[in-house]
C-alpha positions in Angstrom: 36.4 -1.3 -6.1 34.4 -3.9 -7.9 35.2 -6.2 -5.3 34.3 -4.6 -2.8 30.7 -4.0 -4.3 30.4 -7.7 -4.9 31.1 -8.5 -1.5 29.0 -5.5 0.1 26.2 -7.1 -2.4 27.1 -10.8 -0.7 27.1 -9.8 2.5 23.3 -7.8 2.0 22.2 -11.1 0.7 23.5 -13.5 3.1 22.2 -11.3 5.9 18.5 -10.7 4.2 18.5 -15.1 3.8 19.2 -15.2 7.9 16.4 -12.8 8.2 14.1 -15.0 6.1 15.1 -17.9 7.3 14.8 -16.7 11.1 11.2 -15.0 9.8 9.9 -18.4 8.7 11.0 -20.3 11.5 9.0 -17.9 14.4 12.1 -16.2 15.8 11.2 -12.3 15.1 7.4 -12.3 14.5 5.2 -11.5 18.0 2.8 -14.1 18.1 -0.7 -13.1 17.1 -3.6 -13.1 19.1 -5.9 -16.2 18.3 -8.9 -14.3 17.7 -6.8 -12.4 14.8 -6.0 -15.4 13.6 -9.2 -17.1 13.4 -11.0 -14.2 12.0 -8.1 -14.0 9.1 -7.6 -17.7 8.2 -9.8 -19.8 9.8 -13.0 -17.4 10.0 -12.4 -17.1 5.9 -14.3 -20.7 5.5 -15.5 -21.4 8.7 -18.7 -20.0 9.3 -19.8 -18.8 6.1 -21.3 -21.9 4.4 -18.0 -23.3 3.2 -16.4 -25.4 6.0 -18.0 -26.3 9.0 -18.8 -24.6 11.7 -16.3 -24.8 14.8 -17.3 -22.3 17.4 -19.2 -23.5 20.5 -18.9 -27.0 19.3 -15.9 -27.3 22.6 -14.5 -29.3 19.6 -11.5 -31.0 21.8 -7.9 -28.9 21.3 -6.2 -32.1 20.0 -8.6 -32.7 17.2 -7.9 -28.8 16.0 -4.1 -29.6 16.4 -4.8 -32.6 14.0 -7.0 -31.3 11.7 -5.2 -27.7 11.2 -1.7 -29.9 10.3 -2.5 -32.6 8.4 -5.8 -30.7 6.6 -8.7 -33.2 5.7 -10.7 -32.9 2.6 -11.2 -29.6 1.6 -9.5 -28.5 4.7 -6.1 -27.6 3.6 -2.8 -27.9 6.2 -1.2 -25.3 7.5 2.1 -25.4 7.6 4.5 -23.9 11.1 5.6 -21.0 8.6 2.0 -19.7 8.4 1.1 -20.5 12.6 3.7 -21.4 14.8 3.0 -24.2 16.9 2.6 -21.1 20.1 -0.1 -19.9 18.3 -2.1 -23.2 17.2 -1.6 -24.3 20.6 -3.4 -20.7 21.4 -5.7 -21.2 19.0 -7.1 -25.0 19.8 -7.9 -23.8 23.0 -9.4 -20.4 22.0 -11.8 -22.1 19.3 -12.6 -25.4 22.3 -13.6 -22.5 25.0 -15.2 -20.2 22.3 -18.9 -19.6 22.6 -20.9 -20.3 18.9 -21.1 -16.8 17.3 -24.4 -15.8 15.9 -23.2 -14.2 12.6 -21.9 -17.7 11.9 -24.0 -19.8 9.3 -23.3 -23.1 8.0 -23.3 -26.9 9.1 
């Protein structure tokens, strides 16, 4: 019997890693819209006197590619466990089309 537990217990684990694992990498999370995702990480700084302000700037999609990997300054990177590479792409081009919003204040 105690066997059996321990591999039942195993087993749970092994299967709860693969879903972590699969969970970090993109596999079983719906990508998120881009304006969700600016207003919950990116809006957070930009746009309220801490970081710059990005919207309506037609800032190029490249440079937001760039910048949101490899972080500059205060900027920190963001890593393909917090957005996938579907969504950044989604989001570069969101933030480059976006009109400036109003409510917005900063440099």
């Amino acid at each position: 019997m105690r066997l059996g537990s321990s591999l039942v217990a195993i087993g749970m684990l092994a299967g709860a890693t693969a879903a972590s694992a699969s969970q970090a990498l993109g596999h079983t999370q719906a990508a998120r819209p881009p304006e969700k995702i600016y207003a919950v990480t990116c809006g957070y700084c930009h746009g309220t006197n801490v970081g710059p302000i990005i919207l309506g700037r037609h800032l190029p999609p490249a440079s937001i590619l760039f910048m949101t990997r490899n972080g500059r300054n205060a900027m920190p990177a963001f890593r393909p466990t917090e957005i996938s590479n579907a969504e950044l792409e989604k989001l570069a081009a969101w933030i480059s089309a976006s009109a400036a919003n109003p409510k917005e204040q900063g440099k």
